[in-house]
C-alpha positions in Angstrom: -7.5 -115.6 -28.8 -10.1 -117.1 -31.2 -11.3 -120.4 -30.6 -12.8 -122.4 -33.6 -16.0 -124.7 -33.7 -13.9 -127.9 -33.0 -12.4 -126.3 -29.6 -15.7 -125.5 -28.2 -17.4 -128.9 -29.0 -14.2 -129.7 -26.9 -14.7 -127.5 -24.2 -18.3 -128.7 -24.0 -17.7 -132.8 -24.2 -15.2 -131.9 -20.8 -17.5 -129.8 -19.1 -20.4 -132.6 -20.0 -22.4 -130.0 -21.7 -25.0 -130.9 -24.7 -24.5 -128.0 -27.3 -26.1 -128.1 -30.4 -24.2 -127.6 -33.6 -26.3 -124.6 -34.7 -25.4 -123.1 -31.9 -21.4 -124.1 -31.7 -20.4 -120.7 -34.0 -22.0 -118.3 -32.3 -20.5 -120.0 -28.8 -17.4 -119.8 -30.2 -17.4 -116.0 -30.9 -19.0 -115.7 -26.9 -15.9 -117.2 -25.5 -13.4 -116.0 -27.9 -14.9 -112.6 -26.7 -14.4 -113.4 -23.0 -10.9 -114.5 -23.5 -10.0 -111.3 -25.0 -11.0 -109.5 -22.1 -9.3 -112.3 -19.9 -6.1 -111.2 -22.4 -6.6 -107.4 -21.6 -6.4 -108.2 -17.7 -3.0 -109.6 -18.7 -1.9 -106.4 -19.9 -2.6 -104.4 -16.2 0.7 -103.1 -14.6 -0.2 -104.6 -11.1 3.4 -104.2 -9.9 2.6 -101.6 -6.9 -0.2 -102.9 -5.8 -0.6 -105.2 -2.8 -2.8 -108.2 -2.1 -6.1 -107.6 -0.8 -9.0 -110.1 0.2 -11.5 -107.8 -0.1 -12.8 -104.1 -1.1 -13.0 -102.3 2.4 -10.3 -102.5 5.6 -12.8 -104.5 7.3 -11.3 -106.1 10.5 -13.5 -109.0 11.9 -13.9 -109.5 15.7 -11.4 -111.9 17.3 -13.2 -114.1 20.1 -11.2 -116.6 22.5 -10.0 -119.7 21.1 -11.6 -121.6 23.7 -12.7 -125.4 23.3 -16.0 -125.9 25.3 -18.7 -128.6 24.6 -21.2 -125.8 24.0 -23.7 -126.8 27.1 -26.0 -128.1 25.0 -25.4 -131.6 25.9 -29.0 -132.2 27.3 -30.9 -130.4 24.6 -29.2 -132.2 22.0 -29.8 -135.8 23.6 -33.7 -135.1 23.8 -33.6 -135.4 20.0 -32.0 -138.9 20.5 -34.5 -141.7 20.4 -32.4 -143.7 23.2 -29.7 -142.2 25.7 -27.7 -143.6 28.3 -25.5 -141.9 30.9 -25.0 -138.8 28.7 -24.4 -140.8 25.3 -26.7 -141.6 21.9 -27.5 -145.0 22.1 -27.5 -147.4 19.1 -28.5 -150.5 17.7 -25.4 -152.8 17.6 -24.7 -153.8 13.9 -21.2 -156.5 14.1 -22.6 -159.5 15.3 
């Protein structure tokens, strides 16, 4: 695919990118580069191949889905600047 000065001023107004128009025509030859090897990708026979998410068999550890509130609860309400009976106090702001 070749794309001509006019597309790439295009492409850059969308993507809210200043490019000079000294440099449009060499731009243009960059990308029209990088979509012919986008084009070549096309051509792979991926058929047999199955999905992956990664490059290794790498199995992460499972840990219990369990919900607990971490036991933190007092070291986290010495950062407050006011607490009551376990809660963050603040300023009331609906009159």
């Amino acid at each position: 695919m070749s794309l001509d000065k006019a597309t790439v001023r295009r492409i850059a107004t969308l993507a809210r990118i200043e490019v000079p128009d000294a440099d449009l025509e060499p731009l243009a030859g960059e990308l029209s580069h990088i979509l012919g090897w986008i084009e070549q990708l096309s051509e792979v026979n991926t058929e047999n191949v199955p999905p992956m998410s990664g490059g290794t068999d790498l199995k992460l550890p499972w840990r219990a889905d369990a919900v607990t509130d971490g036991d933190q609860a007092d070291k986290v309400l010495a950062n407050a600047p006011d607490a009551q009976s376990g809660f963050f106090t603040v300023p009331k702001v609906v009159e």
